[in-house]
TIRO-2110 file (N, C-alpha, C; in Angstrom, 1 decimal):
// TIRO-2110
0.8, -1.2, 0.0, N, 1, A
0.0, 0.0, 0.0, CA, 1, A
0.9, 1.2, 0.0, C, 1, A
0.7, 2.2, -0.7, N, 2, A
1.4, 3.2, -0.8, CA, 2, A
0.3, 4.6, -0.2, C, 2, A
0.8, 5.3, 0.5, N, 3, A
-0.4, 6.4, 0.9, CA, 3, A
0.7, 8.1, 1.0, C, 3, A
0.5, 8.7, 0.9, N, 4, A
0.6, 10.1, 0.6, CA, 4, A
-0.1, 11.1, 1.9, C, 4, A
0.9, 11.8, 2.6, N, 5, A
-0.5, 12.7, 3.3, CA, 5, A
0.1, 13.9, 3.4, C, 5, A
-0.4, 15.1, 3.2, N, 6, A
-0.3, 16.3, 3.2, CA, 6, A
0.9, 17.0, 2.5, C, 6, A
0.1, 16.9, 1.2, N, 7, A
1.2, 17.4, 0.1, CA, 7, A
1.2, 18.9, -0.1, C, 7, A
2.4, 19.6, 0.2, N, 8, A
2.4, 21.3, 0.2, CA, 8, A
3.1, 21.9, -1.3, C, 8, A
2.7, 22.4, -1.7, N, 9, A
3.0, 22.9, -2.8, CA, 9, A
3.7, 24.8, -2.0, C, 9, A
4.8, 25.0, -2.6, N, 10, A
5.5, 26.3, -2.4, CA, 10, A
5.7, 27.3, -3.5, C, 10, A
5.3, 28.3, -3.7, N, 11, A
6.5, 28.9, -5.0, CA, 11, A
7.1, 29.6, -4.6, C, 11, A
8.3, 29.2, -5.6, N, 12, A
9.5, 29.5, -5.8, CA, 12, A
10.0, 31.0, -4.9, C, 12, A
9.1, 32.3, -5.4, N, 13, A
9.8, 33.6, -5.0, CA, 13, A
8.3, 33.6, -4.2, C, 13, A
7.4, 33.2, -3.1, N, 14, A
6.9, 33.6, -1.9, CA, 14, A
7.0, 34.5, -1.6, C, 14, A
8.3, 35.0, -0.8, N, 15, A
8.1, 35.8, -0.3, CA, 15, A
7.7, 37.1, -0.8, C, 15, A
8.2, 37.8, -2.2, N, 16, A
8.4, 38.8, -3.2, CA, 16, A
6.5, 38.4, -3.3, C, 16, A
6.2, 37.2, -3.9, N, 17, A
4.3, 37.1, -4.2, CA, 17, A
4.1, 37.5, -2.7, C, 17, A
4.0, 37.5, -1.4, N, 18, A
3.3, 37.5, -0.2, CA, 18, A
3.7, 38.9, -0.4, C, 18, A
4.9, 39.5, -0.3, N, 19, A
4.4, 41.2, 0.2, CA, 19, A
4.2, 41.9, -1.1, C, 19, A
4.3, 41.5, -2.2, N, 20, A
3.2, 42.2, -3.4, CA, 20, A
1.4, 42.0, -3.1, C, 20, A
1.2, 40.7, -2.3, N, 21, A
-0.3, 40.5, -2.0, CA, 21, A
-0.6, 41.2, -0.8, C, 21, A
0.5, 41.8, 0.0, N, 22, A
0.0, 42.6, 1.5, CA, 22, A
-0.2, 44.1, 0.8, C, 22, A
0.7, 44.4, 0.0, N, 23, A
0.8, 45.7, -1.0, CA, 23, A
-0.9, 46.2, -1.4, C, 23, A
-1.3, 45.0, -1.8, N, 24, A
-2.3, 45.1, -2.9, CA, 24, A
-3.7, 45.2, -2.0, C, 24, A
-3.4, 44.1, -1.1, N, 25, A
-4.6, 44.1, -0.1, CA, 25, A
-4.3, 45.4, 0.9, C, 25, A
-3.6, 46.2, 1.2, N, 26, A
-3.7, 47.8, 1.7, CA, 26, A
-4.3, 48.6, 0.5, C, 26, A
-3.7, 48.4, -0.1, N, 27, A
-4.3, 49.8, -1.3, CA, 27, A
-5.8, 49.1, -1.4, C, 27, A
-6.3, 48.0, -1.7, N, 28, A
-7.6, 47.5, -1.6, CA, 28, A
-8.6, 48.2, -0.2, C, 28, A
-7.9, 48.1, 0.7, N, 29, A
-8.3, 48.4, 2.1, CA, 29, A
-8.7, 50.0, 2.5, C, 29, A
-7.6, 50.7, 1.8, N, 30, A
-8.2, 52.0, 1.7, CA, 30, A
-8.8, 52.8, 0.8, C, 30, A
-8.6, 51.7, -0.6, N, 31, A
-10.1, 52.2, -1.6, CA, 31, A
-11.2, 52.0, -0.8, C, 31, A
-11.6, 51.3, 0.1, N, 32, A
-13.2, 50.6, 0.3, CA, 32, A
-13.4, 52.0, 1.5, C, 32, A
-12.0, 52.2, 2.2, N, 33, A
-12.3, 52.8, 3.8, CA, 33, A
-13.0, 54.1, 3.4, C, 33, A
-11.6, 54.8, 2.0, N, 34, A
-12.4, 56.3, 1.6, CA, 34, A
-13.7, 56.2, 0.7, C, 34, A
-14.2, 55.0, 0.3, N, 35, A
-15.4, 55.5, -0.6, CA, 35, A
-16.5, 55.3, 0.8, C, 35, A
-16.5, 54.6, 2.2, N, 36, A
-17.1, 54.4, 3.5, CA, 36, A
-17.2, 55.6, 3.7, C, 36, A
-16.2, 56.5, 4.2, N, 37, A
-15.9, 57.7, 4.7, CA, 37, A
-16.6, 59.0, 4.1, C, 37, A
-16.3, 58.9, 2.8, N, 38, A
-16.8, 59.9, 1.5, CA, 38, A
-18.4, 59.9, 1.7, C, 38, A
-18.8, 58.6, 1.8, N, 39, A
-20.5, 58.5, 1.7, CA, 39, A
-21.0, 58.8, 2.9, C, 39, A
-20.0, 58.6, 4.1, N, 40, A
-21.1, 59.1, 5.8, CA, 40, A
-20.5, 60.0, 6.0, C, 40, A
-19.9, 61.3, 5.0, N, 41, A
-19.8, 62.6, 5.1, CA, 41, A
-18.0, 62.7, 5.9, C, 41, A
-17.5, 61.9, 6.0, N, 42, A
-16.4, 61.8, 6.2, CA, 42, A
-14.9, 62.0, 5.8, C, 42, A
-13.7, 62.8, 6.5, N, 43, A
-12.6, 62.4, 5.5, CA, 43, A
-11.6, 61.2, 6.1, C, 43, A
-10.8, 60.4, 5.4, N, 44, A
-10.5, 59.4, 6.1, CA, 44, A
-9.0, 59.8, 5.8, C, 44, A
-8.4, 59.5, 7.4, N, 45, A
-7.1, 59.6, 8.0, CA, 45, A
-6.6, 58.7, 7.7, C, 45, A
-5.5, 58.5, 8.5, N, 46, A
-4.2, 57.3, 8.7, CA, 46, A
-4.4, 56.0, 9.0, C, 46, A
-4.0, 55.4, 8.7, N, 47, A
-4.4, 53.7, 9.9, CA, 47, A
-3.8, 54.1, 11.1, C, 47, A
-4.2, 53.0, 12.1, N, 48, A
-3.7, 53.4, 13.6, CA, 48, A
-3.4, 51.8, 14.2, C, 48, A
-4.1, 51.0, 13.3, N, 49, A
-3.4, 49.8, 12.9, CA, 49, A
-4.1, 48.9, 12.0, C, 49, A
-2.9, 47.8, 12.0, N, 50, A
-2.9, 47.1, 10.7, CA, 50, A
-2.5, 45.5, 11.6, C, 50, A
-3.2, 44.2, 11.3, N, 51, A
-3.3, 43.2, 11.8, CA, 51, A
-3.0, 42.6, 10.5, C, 51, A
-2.5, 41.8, 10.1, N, 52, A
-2.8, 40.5, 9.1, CA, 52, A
-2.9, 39.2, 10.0, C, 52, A
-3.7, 38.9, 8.7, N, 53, A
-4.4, 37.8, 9.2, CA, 53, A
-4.0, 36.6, 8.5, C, 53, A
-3.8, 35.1, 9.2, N, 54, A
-3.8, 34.1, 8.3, CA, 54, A
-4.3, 33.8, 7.1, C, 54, A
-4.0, 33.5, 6.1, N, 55, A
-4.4, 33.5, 4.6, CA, 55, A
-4.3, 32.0, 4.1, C, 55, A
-5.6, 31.3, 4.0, N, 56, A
-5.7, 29.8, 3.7, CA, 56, A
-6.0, 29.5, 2.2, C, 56, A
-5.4, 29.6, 1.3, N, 57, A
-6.4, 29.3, 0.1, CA, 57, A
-7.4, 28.1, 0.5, C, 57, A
-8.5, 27.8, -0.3, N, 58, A
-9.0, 26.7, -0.6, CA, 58, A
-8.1, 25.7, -0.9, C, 58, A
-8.4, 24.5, -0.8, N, 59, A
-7.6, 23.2, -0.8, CA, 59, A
-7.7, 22.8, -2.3, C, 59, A
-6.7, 22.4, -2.9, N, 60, A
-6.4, 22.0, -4.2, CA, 60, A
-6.4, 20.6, -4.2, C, 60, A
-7.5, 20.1, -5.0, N, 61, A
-7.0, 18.1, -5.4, CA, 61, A
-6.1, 18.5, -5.9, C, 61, A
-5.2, 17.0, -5.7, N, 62, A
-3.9, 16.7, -6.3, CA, 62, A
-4.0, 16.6, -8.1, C, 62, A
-5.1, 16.0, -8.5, N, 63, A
-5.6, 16.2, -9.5, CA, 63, A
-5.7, 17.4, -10.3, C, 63, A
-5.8, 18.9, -9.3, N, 64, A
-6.2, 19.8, -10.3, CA, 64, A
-4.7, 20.9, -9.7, C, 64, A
-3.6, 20.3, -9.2, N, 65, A
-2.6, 20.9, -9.0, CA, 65, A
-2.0, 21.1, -10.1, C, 65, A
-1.1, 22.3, -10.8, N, 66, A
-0.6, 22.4, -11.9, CA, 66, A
0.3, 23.5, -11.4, C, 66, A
1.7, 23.0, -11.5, N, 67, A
2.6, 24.5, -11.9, CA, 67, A
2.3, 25.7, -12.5, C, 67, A
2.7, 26.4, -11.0, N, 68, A
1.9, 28.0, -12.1, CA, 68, A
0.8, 28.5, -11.7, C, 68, A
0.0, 27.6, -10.6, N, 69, A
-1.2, 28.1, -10.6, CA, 69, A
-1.6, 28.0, -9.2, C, 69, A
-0.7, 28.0, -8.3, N, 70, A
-0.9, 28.1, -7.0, CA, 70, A
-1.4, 29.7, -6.8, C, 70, A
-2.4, 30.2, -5.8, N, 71, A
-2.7, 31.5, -5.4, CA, 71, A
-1.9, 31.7, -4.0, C, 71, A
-1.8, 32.7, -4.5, N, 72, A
-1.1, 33.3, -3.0, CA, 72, A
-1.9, 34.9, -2.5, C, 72, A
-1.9, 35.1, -1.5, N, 73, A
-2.8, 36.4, -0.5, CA, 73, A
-2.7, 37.0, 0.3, C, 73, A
-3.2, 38.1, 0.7, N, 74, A
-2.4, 38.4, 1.9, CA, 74, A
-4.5, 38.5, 2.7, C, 74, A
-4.4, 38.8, 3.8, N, 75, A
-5.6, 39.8, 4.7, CA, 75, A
-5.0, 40.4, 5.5, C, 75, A
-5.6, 41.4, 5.6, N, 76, A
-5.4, 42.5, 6.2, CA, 76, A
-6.5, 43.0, 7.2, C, 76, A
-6.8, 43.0, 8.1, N, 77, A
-7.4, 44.1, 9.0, CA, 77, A
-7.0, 45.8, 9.5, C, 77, A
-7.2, 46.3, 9.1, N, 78, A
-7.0, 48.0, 9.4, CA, 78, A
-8.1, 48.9, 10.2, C, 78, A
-7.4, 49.6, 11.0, N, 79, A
-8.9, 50.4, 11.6, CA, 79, A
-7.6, 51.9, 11.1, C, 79, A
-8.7, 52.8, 10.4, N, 80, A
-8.6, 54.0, 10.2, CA, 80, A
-9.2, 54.6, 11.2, C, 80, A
-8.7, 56.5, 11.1, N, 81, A
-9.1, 57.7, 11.4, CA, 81, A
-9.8, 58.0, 10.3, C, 81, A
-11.0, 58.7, 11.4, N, 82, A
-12.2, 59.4, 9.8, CA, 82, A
-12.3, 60.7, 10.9, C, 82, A
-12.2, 62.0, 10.2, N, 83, A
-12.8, 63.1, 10.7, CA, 83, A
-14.4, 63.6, 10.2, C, 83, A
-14.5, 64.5, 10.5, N, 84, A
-15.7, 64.9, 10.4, CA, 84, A
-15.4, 66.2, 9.3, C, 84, A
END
């Protein structure tokens, strides 16, 4: 019997993909905060913090594993300043 258990797939430059995906998920974070802010009469400030959060993709069958096609992410949690 041959059995397999918990096969991890990595790419190559991670690190360079994870802080381009923290990158992307802040600018993401403060598109959403200023158009929040903009609409309840708001202007929005600085962060005052920033949490990341674990980032799980969905589980890949082995079957539909293919070089090249792993996703990588970041999340982010942020609480802004909004003035009045």
């Amino acid at each position: 019997m041959t059995r397999v258990d918990q096969v991890q797939f990595q790419a190559a430059n991670s690190k360079a993909e994870s802080a381009d995906a923290r990158s992307r998920a802040l600018k993401d974070a403060r598109e959403k905060a200023e158009q929040v802010a903009v609409e309840a009469g708001m202007k929005l400030g600085g962060p005052i913090g920033i949490e990341e959060l674990d980032y799980y993709g969905a589980p890949i069958r082995y079957a539909e594993a293919v070089p090249g096609q792993n996703r990588i992410g970041a999340s982010l949690r942020v609480t802004w300043v909004v003035e009045r």
